[in-house]
C-alpha positions in Angstrom: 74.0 -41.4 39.8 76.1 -40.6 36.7 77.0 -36.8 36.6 77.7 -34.7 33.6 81.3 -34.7 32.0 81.4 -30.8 31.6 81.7 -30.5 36.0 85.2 -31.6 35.2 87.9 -28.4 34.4 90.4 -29.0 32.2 93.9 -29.9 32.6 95.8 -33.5 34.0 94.3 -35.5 36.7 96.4 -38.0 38.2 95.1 -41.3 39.0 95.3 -41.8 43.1 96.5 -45.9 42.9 95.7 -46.0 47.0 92.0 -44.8 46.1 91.5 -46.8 42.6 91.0 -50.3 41.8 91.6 -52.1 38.7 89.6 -55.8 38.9 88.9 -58.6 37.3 86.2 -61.5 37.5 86.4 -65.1 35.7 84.6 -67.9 35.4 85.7 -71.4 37.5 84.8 -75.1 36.5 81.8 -73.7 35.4 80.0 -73.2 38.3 81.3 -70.5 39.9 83.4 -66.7 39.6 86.6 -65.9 40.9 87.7 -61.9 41.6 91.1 -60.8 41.7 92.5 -57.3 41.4 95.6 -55.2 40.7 97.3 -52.7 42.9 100.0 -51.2 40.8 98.2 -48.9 39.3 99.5 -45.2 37.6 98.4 -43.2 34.9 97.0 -39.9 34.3 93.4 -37.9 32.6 94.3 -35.4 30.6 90.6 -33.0 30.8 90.2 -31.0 27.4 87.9 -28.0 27.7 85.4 -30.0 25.6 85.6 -33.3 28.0 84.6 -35.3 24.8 88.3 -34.5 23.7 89.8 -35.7 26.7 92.1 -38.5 27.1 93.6 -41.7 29.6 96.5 -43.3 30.0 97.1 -46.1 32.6 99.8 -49.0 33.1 99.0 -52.1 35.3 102.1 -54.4 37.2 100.8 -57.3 36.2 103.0 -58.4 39.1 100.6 -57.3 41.4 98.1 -59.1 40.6 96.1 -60.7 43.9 93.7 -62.9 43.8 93.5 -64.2 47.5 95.5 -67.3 46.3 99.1 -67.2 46.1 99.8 -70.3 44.3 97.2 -69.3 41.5 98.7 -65.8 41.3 102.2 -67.1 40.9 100.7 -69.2 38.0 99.0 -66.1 36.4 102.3 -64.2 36.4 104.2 -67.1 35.0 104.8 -67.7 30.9 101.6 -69.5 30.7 99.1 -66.0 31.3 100.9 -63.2 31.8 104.6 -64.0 31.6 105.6 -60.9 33.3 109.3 -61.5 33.1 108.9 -60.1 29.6 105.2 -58.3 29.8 105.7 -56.7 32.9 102.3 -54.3 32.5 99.6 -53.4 30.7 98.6 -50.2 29.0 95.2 -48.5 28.3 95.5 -45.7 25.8 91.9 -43.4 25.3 91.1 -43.1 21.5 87.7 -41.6 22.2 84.7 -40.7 24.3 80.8 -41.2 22.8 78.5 -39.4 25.4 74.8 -40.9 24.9 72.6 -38.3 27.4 74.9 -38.4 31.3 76.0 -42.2 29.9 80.0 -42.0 28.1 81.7 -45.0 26.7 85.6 -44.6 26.6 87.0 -46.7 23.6 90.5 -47.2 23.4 93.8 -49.7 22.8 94.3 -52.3 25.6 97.5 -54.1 25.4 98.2 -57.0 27.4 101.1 -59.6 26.9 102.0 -57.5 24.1 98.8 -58.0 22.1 97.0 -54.6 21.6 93.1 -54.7 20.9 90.3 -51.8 20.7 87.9 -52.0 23.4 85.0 -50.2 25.0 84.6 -49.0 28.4 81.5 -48.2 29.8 82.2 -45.1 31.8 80.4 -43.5 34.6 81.6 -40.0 35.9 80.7 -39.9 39.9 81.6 -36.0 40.1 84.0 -33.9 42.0 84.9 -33.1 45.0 87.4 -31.4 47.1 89.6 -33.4 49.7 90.4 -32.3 53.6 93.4 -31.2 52.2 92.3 -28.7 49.7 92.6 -31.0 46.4 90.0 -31.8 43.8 89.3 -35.2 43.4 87.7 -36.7 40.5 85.5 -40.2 40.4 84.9 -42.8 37.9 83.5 -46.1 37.7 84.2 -48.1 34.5 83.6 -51.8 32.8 84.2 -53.9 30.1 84.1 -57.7 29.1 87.4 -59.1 26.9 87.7 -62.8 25.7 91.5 -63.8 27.1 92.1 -65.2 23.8 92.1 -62.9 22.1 95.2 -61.0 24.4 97.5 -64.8 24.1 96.3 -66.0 27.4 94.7 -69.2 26.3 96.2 -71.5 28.8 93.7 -74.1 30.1 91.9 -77.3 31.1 89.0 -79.3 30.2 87.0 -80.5 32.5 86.0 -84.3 32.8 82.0 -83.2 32.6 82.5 -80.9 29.9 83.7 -77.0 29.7 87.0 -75.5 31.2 88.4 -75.0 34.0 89.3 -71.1 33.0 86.4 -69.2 31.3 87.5 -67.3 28.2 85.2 -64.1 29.1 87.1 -61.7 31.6 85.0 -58.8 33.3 87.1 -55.7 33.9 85.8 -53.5 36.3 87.4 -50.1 37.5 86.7 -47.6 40.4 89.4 -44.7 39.6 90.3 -41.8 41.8 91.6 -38.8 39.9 93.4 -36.2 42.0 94.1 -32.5 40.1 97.2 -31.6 39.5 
């Protein structure tokens, strides 16, 4: 259940890469959806006293990107999706928070093989806690839908009975730990 923004104190929360994950999900020869994710994840919440005011900043290796098939993620880091010999991450910079009731969408510039586009995050705050370890932990779960396209990444096939073999629609979905620092 979504919990209210203003549980959160102010200051930077850095994101904890071992406990986040930053995935994706496409559409396959039609039919079916593939997942993949990245791990190299950093980036930092910076909490305003108003949490409205508040801001992210993350940066993805698009190196790292796993999606349980080496040869497909070897094509997916090559010049024909994310050439990430000279894109080697993506960014994510806040430009704003709309709170509708306990719901928030984050809006903000995504850039990815060095196109930058405004997008909307739907943004659900999990709460706080404190670790064994004495540290305050912060949770979030977040998602959005980009078209590929519209990023450069507009490699693909057509299939013999019609459509592609690479949907243009990419789901984003995030699970972000936040530690205090």
């Amino acid at each position: 259940m979504a919990q209210d923004l203003t549980t959160l104190t102010a200051g930077t929360w850095n994101i904890d890469a071992s406990h986040s994950a930053v995935e994706f999900v496409v559409r396959h020869v039609v039919v079916s959806k593939v997942r993949g994710r990245f791990t190299d994840i950093a980036g930092s919440l910076t909490i305003a006293s108003n949490p409205l005011d508040s801001t992210v900043t993350t940066t993805i290796g698009l190196a790292s990107v796993n999606s349980n098939d080496e040869k497909r993620d070897e094509h997916l880091r090559s010049a024909e999706f994310f050439d990430v010999a000279n894109n080697p991450s993506m960014t994510f910079n806040s430009t704003g928070i709309i709170a509708k009731g306990n719901e928030y969408n984050v809006t903000g510039d995504l850039m990815i093989n060095g196109t930058t586009k405004g997008v909307e995050l739907a943004l659900e705050f999990n709460g706080v806690a404190t670790d064994p370890w004495g540290g305050t932990r912060a949770g979030f779960s977040a998602s959005t839908t980009i078209n590929r396209k519209d990023f450069g990444l507009s490699w693909n096939v057509a299939l013999e009975a019609g459509g592609l073999l690479v949907g243009e629609d990419i789901k984003i979905e995030l699970e972000i730990e936040a530690v205090k620092a």
